[in-house]
GUMAR-948427 format. One record per residue: x, y, z of N, C-alpha, C in turn; residue in one letter. Coordinates in steps of 0.05 Angstrom, whole numbers, plus 5000, padded with zeros to 4 digits. Atoms other than C-alpha are relative to their C-alpha. Example, Ala and Ser with C-alpha at 12.3 -4.5 7.8 and 13.67 -1.06 7.14 Angstrom:
BEGIN
501849765000524649105156501850245000A/498449764999527349795143498550225014S/
***
This chain:
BEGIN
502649874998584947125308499650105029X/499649994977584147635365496749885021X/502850084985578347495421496750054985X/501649845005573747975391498649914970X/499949945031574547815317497349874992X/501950155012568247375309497250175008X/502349934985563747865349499150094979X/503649805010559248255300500249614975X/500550325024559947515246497749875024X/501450134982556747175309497150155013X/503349854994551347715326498450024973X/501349995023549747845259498849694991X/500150365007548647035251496950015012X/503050024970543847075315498550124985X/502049755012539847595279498349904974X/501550135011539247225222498349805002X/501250234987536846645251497250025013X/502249934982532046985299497450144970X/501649775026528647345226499249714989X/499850225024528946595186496749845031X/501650154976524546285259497750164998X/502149844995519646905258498849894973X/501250175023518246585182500950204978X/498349875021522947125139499849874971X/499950105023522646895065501750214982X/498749755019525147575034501050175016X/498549784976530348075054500550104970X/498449885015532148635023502150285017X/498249994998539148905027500250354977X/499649845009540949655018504350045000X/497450104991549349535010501450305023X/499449864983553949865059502249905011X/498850105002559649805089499449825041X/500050134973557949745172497549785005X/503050235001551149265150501349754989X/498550165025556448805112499949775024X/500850284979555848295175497249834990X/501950045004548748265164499149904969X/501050105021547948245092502149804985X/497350355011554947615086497749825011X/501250194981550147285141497349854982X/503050105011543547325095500649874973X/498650105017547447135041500349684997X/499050355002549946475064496949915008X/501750104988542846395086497549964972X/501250015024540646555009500749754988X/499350215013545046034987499349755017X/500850264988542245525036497449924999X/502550105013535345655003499250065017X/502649914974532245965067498250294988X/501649825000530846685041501450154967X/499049875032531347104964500150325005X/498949705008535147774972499250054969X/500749775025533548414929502150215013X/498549804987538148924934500350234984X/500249695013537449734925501850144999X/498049804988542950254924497750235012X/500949694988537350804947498649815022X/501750254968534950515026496950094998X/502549995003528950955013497849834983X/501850165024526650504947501449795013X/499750324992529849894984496649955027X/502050104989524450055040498249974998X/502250115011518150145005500449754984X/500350275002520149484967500049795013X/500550104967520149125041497950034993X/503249955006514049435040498349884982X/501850145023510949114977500249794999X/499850375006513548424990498849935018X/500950114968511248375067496650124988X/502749975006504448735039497949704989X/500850245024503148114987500049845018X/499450394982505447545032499149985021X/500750074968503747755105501649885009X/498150134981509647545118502450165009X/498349794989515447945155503050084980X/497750005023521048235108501650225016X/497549824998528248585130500450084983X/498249915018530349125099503250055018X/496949964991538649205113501150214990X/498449865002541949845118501850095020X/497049924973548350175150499250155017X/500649894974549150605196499650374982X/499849765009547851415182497250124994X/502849905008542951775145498349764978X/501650255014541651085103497149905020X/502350124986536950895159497650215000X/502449875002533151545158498950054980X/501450055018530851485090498549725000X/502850184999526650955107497050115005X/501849814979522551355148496750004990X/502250005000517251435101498449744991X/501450294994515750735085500049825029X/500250034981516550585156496850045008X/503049915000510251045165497549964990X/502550175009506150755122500149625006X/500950374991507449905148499050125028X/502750024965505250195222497750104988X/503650004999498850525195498649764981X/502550285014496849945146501649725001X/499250254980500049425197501349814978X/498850195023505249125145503750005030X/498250064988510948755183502550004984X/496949925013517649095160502749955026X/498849974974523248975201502850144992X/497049875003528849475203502349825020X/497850124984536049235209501550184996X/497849794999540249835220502149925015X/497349984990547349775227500750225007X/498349784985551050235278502149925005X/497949954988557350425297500049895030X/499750024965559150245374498750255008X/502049734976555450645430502350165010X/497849774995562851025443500450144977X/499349865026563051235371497150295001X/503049835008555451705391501550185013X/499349694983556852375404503150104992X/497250035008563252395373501150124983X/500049915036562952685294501349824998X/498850145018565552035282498549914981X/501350025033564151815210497249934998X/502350135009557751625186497749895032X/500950064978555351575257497650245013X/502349834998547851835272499449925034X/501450074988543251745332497649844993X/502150185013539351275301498649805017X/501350144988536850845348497350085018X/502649804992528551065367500050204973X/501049765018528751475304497449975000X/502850035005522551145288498450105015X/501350054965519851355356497049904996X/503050124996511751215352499849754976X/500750165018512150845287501449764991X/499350375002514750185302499349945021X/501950144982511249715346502949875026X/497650084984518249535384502950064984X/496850015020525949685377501649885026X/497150184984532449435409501750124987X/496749945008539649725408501249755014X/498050335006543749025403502750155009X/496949994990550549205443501349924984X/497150075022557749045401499649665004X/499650334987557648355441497449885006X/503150084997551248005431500749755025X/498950204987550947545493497449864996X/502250275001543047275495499250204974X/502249855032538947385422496549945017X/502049934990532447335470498250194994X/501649795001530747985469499950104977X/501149995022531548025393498649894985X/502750165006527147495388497450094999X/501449854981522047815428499250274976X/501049855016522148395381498749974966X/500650085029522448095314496949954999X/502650105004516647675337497450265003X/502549854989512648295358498450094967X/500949965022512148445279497449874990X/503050205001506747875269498449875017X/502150044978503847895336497750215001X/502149835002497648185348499950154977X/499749835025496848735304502650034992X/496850085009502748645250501150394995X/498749765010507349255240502949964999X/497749934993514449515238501249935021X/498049974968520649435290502850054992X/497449905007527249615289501849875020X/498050204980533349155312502250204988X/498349775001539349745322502949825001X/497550294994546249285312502650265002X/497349864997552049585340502649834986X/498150235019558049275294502750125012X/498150024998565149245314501949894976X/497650105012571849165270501049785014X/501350095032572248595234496550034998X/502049975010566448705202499249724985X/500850255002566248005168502249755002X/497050274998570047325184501449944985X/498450075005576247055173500149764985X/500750165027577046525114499349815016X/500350294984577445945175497549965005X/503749984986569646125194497750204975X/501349805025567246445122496149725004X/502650165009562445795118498249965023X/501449934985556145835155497249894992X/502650095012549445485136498050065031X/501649954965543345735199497449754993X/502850124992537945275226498449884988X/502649955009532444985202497050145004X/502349904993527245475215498049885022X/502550064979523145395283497750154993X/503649965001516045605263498750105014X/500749954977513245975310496550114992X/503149915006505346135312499850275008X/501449724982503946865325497750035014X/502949944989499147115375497350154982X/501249935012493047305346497350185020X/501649964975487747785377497449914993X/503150105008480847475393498150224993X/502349965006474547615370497249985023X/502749984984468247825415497250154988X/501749875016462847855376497250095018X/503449924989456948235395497250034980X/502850025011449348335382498750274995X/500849795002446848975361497550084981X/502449985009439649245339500150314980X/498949735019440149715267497250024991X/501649975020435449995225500049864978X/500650165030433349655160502250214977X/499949845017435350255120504350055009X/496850025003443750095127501150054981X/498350135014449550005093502850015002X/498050034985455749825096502850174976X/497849775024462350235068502749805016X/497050164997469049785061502350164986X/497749865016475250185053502949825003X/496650155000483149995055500449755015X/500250174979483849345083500849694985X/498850294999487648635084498349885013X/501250184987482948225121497949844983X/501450145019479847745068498149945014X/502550154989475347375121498150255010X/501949934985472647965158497750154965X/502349875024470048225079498349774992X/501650125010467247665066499049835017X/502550004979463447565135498450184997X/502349775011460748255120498749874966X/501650105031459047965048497149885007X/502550234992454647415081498550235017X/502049874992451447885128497950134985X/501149845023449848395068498249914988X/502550155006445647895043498649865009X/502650104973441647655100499250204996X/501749844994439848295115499850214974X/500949805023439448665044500750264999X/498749625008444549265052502349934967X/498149945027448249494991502150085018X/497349984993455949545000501750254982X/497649755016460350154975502649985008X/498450064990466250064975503250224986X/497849845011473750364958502449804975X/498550175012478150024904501249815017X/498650264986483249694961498449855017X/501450184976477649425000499949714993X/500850285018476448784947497949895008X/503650015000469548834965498250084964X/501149955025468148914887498749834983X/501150205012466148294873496849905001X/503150074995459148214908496950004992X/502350005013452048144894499550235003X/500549854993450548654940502650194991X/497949785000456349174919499450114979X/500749815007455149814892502050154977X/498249975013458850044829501950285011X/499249814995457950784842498750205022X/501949814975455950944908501050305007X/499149694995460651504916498550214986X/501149815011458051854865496750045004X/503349895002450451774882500750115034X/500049804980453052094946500550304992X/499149715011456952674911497250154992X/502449805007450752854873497150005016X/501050004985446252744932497349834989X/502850165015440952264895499649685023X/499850244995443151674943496749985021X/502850024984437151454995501450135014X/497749834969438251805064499449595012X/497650224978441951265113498750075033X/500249994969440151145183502649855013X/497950124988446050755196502449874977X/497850135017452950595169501449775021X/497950134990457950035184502350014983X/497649955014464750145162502149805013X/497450154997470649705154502850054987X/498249935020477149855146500950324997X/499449745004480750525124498050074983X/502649955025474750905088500750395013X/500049715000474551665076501650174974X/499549985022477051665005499650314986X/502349815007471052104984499350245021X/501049824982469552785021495949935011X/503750004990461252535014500649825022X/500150184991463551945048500650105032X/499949854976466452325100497750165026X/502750025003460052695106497949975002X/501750274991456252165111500449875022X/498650184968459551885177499150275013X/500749714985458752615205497650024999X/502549914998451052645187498249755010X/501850165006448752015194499849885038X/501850114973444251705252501349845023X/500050264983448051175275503049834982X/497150195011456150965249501549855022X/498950364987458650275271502749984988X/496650055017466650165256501149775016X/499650194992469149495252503750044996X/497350044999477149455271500949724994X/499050215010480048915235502349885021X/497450034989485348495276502150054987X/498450015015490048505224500850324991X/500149705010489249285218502150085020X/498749854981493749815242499650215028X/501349924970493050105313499250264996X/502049814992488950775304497549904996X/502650124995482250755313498850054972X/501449945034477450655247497950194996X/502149925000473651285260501950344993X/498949695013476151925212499750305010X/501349794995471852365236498850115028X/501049974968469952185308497249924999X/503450095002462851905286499749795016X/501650254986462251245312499849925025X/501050034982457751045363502049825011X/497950224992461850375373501749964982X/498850125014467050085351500649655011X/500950245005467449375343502949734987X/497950135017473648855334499549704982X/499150205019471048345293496250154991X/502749975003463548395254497749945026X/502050054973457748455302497749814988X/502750155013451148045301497050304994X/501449745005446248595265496549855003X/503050145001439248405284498350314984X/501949865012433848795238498349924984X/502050145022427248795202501450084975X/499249985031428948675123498350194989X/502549885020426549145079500849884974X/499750245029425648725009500250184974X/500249755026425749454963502950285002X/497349814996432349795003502749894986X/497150045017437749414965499350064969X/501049945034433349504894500150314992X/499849645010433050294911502650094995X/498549975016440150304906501049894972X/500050115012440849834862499050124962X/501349875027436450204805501850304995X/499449695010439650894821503249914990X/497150035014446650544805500549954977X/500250205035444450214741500150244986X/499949815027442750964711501850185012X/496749814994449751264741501049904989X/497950165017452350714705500250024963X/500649885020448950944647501650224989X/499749655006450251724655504349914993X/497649994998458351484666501249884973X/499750205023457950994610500550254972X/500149695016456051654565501650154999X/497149775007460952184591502749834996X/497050135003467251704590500249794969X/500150225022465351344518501950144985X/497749975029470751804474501449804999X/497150094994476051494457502850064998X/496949884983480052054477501249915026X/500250024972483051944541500550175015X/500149784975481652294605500949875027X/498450064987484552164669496949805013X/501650134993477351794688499549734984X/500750185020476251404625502249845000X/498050184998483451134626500549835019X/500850114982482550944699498349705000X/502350315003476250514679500349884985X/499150165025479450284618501749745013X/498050144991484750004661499349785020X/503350104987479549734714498949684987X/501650205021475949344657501849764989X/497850185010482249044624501249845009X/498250214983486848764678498549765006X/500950294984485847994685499049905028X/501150144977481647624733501849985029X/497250154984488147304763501550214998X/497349924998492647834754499450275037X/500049874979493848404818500050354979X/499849685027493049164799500350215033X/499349824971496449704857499350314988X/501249825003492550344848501650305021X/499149864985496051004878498350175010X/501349754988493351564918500350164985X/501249665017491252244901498049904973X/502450105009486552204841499749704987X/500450295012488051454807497449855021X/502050264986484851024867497450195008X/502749884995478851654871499250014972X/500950095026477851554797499149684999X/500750255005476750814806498249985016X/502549954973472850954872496750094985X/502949935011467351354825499149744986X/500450055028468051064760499649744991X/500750235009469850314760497949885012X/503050244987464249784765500649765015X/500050314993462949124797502149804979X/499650235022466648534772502749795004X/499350184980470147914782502250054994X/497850095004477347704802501850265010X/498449754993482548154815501550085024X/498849964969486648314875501550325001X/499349765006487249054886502150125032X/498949834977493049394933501250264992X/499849775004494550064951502250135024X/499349864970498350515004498150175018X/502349814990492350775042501849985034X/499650004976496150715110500650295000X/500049704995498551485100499450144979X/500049995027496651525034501050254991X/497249845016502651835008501049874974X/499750075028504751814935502449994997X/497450105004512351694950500549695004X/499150234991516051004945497449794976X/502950215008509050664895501949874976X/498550195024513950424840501449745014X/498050234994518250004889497949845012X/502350124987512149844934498749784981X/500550235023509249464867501449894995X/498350185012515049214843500249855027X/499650184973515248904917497149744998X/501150195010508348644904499549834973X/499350255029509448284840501949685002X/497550204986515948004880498349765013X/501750124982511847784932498649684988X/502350165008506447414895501449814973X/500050205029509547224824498150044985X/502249975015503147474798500850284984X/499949795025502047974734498650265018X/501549774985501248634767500050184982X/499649685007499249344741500250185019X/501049824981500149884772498750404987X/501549735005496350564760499950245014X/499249714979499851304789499450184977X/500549625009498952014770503150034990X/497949935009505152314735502050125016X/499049904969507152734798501449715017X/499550214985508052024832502449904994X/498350205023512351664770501850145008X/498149804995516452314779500849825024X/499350094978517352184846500549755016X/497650314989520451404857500149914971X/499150095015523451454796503149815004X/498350184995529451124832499449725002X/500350355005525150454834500149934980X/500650125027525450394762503849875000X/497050045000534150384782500249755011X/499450254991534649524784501849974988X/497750095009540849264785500549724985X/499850325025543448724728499649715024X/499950214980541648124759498149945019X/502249924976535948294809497649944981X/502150085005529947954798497250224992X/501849825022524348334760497749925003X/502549995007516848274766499149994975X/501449995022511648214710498050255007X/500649714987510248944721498450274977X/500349785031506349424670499550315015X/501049714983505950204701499050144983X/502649795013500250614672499750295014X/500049854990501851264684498050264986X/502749835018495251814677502050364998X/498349794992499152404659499150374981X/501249855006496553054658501850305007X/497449774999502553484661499250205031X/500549874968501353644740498149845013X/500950104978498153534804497250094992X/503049895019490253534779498750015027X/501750054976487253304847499150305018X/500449734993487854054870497450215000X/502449865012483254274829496949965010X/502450174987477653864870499850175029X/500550024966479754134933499750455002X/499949735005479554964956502950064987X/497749865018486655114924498149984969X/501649965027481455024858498950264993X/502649694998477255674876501450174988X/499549815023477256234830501750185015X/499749824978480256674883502949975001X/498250134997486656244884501849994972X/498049985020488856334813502450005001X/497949925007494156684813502649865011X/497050144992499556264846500049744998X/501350234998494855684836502449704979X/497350145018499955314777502749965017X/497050015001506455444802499849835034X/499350064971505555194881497849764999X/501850315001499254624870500349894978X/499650165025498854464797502349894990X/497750085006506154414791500849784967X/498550185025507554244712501949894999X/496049995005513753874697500949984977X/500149905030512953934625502149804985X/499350265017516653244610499049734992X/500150235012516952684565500249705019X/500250184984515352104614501849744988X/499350255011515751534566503349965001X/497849945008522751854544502649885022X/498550014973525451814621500049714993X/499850304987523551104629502049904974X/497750225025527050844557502050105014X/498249995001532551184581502049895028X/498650124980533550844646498749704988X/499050285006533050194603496449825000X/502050215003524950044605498550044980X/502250035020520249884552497250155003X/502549854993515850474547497750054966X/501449965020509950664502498450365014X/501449815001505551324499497750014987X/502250045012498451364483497950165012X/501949715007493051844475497149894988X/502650155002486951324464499349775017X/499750224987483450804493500749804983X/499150255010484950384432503149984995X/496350005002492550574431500749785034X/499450124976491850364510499149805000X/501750265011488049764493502749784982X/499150205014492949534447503950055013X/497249954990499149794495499849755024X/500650164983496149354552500549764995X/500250285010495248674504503649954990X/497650045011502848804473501849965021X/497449974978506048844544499349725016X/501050244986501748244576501449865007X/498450144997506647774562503350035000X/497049925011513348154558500350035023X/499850044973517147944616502250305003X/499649704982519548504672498750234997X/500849815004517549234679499550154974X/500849765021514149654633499050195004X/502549794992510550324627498450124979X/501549905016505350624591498950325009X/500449794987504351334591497650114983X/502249945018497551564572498850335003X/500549655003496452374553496949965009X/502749934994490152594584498550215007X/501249845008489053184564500650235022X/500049824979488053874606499049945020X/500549994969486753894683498250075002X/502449934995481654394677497849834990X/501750205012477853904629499449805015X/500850264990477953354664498950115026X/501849854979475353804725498050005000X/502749915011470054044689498149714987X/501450325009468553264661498849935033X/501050174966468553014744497250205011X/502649914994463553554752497049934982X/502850085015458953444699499149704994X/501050194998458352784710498249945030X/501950064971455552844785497550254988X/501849745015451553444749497849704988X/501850135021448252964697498649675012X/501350214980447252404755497250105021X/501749904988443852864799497550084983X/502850015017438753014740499249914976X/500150285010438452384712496949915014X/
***
């Protein structure tokens, strides 16, 4: 054995070790041939019961599933790929753990630092690809001498605000040890506490006439410090599906919509927590209003929580709100929500389905206990109007860039994560698009996963925004609406999952109860009708609220 031969077995070791101390539980492993240090290392570290590999052939659906396990757990997850353009298909799940502060930790394998610049094989500049959107990186030399400074980074993932980092491993031939040094068991896990950032709460003097708006957000305690406030001082709460502010006394089924149709009270003051700006009223509303307060979560990602540029302060933990009570401002919303709940109750009772009604069908149905991951574009603004109050539930989403690539693996990551019964609920455009997460390999652990896909043969959300206007016709289909004029269900049987199709709520009713218990992935694809229809439904429901 020459001098050399143990060097990348012995760095790759360090690496693991330094990931298993930061409190690692899950890795996932995109295969390869110059990551093959790294993923023998995590290996012997699976079989020593420290951490449970998943492993992708696509690095893009390996990284949003990182993404969905570190989302659930809060705890830091490696994804492992080689060296090349495997690392830049991470990129866009990268972008979304820095903006909704999920600790992913890239382990890109490289070539040696004489192989850059070279056209030798598979050999990129990869090291800083990430540039803004990881919280720390490191290029790891061939010859690891101290693992310090990859300590140092790993740990920066669940320090302060948690995010991304990237450890760059330069690998040398051999690539893994010799039969004399194959066996390898690491450490028992050192424990380490992350730093955490404090809290300085302040005192601030509001109007009576508040309320508070909870959007995207992991921070269980700071929602339900605002809970307790909410009911001292008698503001109603609006909130966004991922906030899990849905449960409260004070929380508002459909505040969005008594903004849309302008019936809500006028606002002298908002407080906002969290990613919020779902809704254009909501937007809006921070732009018109007297007096917006934005509370920065620690646990949140580093831009500031203010969309629009409104808020007076901002604020890192809840402030102390001193104000007189008014004993008739939580009842005035309160009454105008009861007969939106009415008017919605009315337009969404067929039991055709529409891309609203199936939404709230889905809403209504999922278990107390189980998790339900809602996608961008219109699913999580269909739940935003439409669903109500009500208990249990644990709702996640991608709101950090809210982008509709990567949501199949991202779920299947949180299901991993947790062990719990998840749904998840995308647009058909979406399903299209990480249809490679549905590609698990024999053997690879499987979630209790049902996907409810609303499928309206294109991109509908358009139709809400100016590409809708009459003016815009003519190119309007082929470049926004984009049909794709297939059989959804069809795709999924044929990559091996248990699909159904349905066109009611009692077909979806009885697709939901048949899949409950049927273990691994499933999907349900539910027809919902024309685009313009369901356009013309989202309008006439803020129509029939406003003169109500």
């Amino acid at each position: 054995m020459t001098s050399n031969a143990m060097t990348s077995t012995v760095s790759a070791r360090a690496i693991v070790q330094s990931c298993l101390d930061a409190g690692v539980e899950h890795v996932v492993i995109a295969p390869g041939s110059r990551n093959a240090p790294l993923s023998w290392a995590f290996a012997q570290a699976e079989k020593a019961g420290f951490v449970k590999i998943q492993v992708r052939i696509d690095e893009r659906d390996a990284g949003f599933l990182a993404l969905g396990i570190a989302k659930a757990t809060r705890k830091p997850v490696p994804v492992v790929v080689t060296s090349g353009s495997g690392v830049a298909n991470l990129m866009p799940a990268i972008v979304e753990a820095f903006h909704s502060a999920v600790p992913v930790i890239v382990l890109s394998a490289d070539r040696p630092e004489s192989a850059r610049g070279n056209s030798a094989p598979q050999t990129i500049n990869q090291f800083g690809m990430f540039g803004t959107f990881v919280k720390s990186a490191i290029d790891v030399a061939s010859e690891l001498t101290n693992a310090s400074d990859i300590n140092k980074v790993i740990d920066t993932s669940v320090s302060g605000r948690p995010g991304p980092v990237q450890v760059n491993v330069q690998f040398e031939l051999p690539l893994l040890p010799d039969a004399e040094n194959l066996n390898w068991q690491p450490e028992m896990p050192s424990m380490k506490s992350p730093a955490q950032i404090e809290c300085h709460q302040k005192q601030v003097e509001v109007s009576a006439r508040g309320i508070f708006i909870v959007g995207d957000n992991a921070d269980v305690e700071a929602v339900e410090d605002l809970n307790k406030v909410a009911q001292k001082i008698g503001w109603p709460i609006i909130w966004e599906p991922t906030a899990n502010a849905h449960k409260f006394e004070n929380s508002i089924s459909h505040g969005v919509v008594l903004l849309q149709s302008g019936t809500s009270p006028e606002v002298d003051v908002v407080v906002t927590l969290g990613t919020v700006g779902l809704s254009r009223a909501v937007l809006g509303l921070l732009k018109s209003v007297p007096t917006h307060l934005a509370i920065h979560s620690s646990i949140a990602g580093p831009d500031s929580p203010n969309p629009v540029s409104s808020a007076k302060e901002i604020f890192d933990c809840m402030p102390i709100l001193e104000t007189k009570v008014d004993p008739g401002w939580l009842e005035q919303w309160q009454s105008l929500d009861r007969k939106t709940t009415t008017v919605i109750a009315t337009e969404l009772a067929p039991d055709t389905l529409t891309g609203p009604s199936a939404a709230q069908f889905v809403w209504n149905q999922v278990g107390a206990d189980d998790q339900l991951f809602v996608a961008a574009s219109w699913p999580v603004r269909h739940l935003e109007a439409y669903a109500e109050t009500r208990d249990g539930l644990r709702v996640f989403g991608n709101r950090g860039a809210n982008g509709i690539d990567g949501l199949i693996s991202t779920a299947i990551g949180v299901g991993l994560g947790t062990g719990k019964r998840t749904v998840l609920l995308m647009g058909d455009i979406a399903f299209l698009h990480d249809l490679g997460g549905l590609n698990i390999g024999e053997g690879q652990a499987q979630p209790n996963l049902t996907i409810v896909v609303l499928d309206n043969n294109g991109s509908g959300i358009f139709s809400q925004l100016e590409q809708g206007a009459d003016q815009y016709k003519e190119h309007y289909e082929k470049i926004f609406g984009t049909p794709h004029g297939k059989d959804l269900w069809v795709i999924a049987e044929s990559i091996g999952i248990p699909a159904k199709q349905v066109t009611s709520k009692t077909e979806l009713n009885y697709a939901l109860e048949s899949f409950e218990k049927t273990p691994g992935i499933k999907v349900i694809v539910c027809l919902t009708g024309d685009r313009s229809a369901e356009n013309d439904l989202i309008k006439q429901i803020v129509s029939q609220v406003r003169n109500s």
